[in-house]
N, C-alpha and C positions, 0 to 999 in steps of 0.2 A: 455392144454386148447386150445379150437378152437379161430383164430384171429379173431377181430372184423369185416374185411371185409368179410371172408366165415361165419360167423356168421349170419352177416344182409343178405348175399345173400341168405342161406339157410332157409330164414324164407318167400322167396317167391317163391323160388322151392323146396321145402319141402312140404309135409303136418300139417298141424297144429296138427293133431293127432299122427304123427310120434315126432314131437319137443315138445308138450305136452308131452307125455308120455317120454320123454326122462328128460327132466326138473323135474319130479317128482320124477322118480327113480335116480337122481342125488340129489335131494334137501330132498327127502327121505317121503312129506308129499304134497298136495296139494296146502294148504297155503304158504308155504314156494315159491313152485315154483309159485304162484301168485304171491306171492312180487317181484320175480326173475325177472318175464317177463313183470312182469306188467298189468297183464290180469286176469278180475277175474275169483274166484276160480269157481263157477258154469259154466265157459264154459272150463275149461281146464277139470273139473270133465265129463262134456256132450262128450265131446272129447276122455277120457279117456276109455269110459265107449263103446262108438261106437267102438273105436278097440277093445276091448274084445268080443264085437258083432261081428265085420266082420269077425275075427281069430278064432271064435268060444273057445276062451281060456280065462281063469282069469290069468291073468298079476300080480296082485298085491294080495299079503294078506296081506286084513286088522286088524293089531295089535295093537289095543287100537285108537291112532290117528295118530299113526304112519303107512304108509303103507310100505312091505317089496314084494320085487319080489319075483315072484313064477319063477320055473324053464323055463315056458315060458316067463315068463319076463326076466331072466338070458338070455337068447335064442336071443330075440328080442334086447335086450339093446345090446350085444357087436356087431349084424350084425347093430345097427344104427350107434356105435363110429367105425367099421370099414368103412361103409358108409360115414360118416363126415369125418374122416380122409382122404379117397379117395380124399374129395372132399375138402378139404384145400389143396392137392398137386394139384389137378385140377386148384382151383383158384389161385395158385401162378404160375403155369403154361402159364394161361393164362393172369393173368396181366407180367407175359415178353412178353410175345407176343404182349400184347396191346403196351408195349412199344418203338417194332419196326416199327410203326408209325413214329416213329423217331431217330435220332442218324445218324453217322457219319460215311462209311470206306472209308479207305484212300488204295491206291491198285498204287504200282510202278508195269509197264511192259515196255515190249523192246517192239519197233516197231510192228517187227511182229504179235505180236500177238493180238497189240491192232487194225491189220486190219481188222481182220473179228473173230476172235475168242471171245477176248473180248469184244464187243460191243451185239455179241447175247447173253451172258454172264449175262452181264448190263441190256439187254432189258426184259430177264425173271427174271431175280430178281428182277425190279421194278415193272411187273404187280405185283407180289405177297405183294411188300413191295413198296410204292409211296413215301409214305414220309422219307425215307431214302436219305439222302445226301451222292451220289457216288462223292469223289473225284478220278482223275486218273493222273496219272503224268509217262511222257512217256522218257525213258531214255536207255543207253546201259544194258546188262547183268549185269553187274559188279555192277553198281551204283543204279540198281533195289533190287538188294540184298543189297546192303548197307544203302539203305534208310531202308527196311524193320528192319537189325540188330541196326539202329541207333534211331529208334520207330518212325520216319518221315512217314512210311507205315505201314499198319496195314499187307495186303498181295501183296505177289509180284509173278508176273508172270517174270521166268528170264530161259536161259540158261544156263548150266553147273556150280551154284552156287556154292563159294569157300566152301569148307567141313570147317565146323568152329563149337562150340559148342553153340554158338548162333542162329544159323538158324537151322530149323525144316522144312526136306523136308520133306510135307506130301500127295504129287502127283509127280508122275512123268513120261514123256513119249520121247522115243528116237525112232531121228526123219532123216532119211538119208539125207545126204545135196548133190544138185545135181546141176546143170547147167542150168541157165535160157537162154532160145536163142528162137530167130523167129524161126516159121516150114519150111524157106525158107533158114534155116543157114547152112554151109557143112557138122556140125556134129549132126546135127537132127536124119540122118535116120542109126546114127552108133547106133550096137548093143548094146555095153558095151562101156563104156567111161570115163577116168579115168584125172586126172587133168592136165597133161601133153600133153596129149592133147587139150587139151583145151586154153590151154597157147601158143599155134603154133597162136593162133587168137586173136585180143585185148577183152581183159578181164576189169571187174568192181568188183574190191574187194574191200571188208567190212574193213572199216579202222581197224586198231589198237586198240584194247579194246573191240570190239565183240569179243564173242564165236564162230560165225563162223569163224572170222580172225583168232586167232587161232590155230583151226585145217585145216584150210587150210596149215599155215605158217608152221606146223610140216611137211605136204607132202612135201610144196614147197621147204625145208631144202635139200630134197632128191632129186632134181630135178635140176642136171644144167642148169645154165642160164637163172632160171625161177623168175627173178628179175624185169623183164619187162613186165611193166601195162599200160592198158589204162587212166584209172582210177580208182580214191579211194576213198571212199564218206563213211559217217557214218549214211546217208538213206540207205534202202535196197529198198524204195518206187523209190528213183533218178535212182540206179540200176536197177530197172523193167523198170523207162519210157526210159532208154538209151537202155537194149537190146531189148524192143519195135521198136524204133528207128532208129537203126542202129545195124551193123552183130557185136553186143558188147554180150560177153558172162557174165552174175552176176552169184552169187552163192548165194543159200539161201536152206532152207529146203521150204518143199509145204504150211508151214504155212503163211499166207499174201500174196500168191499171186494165192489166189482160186479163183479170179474173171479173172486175164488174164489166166489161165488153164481152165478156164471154156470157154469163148467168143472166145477162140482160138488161142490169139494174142501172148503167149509163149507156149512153152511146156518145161517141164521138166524130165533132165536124169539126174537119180541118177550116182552116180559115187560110180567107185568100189573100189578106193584106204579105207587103214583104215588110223586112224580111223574118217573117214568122214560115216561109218553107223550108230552114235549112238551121234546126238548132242540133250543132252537131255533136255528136256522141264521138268521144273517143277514149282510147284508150293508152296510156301516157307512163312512161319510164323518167330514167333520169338521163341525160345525155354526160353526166359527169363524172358516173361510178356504172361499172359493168355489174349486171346481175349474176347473183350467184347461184349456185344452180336449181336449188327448190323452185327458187323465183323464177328463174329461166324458162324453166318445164312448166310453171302455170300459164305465166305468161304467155307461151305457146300454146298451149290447152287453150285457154282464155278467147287468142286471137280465133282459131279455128270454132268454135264453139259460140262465136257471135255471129261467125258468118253465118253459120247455121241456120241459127236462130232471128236475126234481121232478115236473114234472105225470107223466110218464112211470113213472116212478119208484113213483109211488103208487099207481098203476094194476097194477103186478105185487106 
């Protein structure tokens, strides 16, 4: 049985001769489907009578006061209820969609990426969807994926999330972590450059509980005497204005700092040590609750919108 809403919609994007004639061969007699629709029976007959005109076919044969389909009637009746049918998944289609008018996603990310990655992110999801309420809430690796597994986030943009059977990585991209320094630094114009070098110079590393810290700290394990920092910050934003600043080398991957690689004020050298090629960005659901649909639609947006933008990315 068709729902009352594609019901009443279909009685003003329909033809009256198409729902006529369908009412009939449903109701089996004229009359009957007048009492149905409510409409008398001389204008559903006048109705009736005009599609048999237009089709150049008789539709119905009349037996006693009963009318019964002719095989063109067979014909036309199952392309209508295939037609209606379309169009009840049409209208349930589209009343979600009306839906995302409104509703709520909640989205933990790390710094970086909520510097320039997610905000163009946020910005094309809301032309499409305005009245969506974007919550963001900006936190380390670790804690971005635990709000997600804890349902405090709907999705999280994190680094090197713990493999758990709760989270559902369903994006992912690895990202080489390199050396932020002025173009005016002594190891700007070295070829290759690996962490140990680097460390000859006062350095700005990523506290404790970043994914970059880390896999820094597995190199630095290898590395005599490489115990000695300038400083340690749990910004990666503090790290950029200090190697701005002064001959202070930060380390980060090229994500969040596209605007001082652009303007000129850093450059960045990957570094060859492993495994500082491969700190990987993803992007992470809950495996244990399905998303609802605000969430759905970003998280879609979101995935397609990185590719983008990585692919681009990797290309300079």
């Amino acid at each position: 049985m068709r729902s009352g809403r594609a019901q009443d919609l279909s009685r003003n994007l329909y033809s009256p001769a198409m729902r006529y004639f369908l009412a009939v061969a449903e109701a089996g007699s004229i009359r009957a489907a007048s009492r149905e629709l409510n409409v008398a029976s001389s204008a559903i007959n006048r109705q009736v009578l005009w599609l048999e005109e237009a089709l150049g076919l008789q539709l119905f044969d009349r037996v006693g006061r009963r009318l019964r389909l002719s095989q063109a009637g067979e014909l036309l009746l199952a392309h209508i209820r295939r037609t209606y049918s379309d169009f009840e998944g049409t209208v349930a289609e589209l009343d979600a969609l009306k839906g995302l008018r409104r509703g709520t996603v909640s989205i933990a990310s790390v710094e970086s990426v909520a510097e320039k990655l997610l905000p163009a992110v946020i910005s094309t999801f809301r032309k499409s969807y305005p009245g969506i309420h974007v919550n963001v809430s900006i936190s380390s690796s670790r804690e971005a994926a635990r709000k997600v597994e804890a349902a405090e986030a709907d999705v999280g943009f994190t680094f090197d999330p713990p493999e758990t059977s709760a989270l559902t990585t369903a994006f992912h991209h690895d990202l080489v972590i390199g050396a932020l320094m002025r173009p005016d630094h002594p190891l700007a114009g070295a070829k290759t450059l690996g962490l140990q070098d680097c460390l000859k110079y006062p350095v700005a590393l990523p506290a404790e509980g970043l994914s970059l810290r880390t896999r820094l700290d597995i190199v630095r394990s290898r590395i005599p005497g490489a115990s000695r920092t300038y400083v340690e910050a749990n910004s990666l934003r503090l790290m950029r204005a200090l190697a701005r600043e002064e001959q202070v080398i930060g380390f980060q991957t090229m994500i969040g700092c596209e605007d001082d690689l652009a303007n000129g004020f850093l450059i960045f050298k990957p570094l060859s040590d492993t495994p500082l090629q491969a700190d990987r960005l993803c992007v992470v659901t809950s495996s244990l609750r399905a998303l609802a649909l605000a969430p759905g639609m970003f998280f879609d947006h979101a995935v397609f919108a990185l590719r983008d933008q990585l692919s681009a990315l990797d290309a300079k």
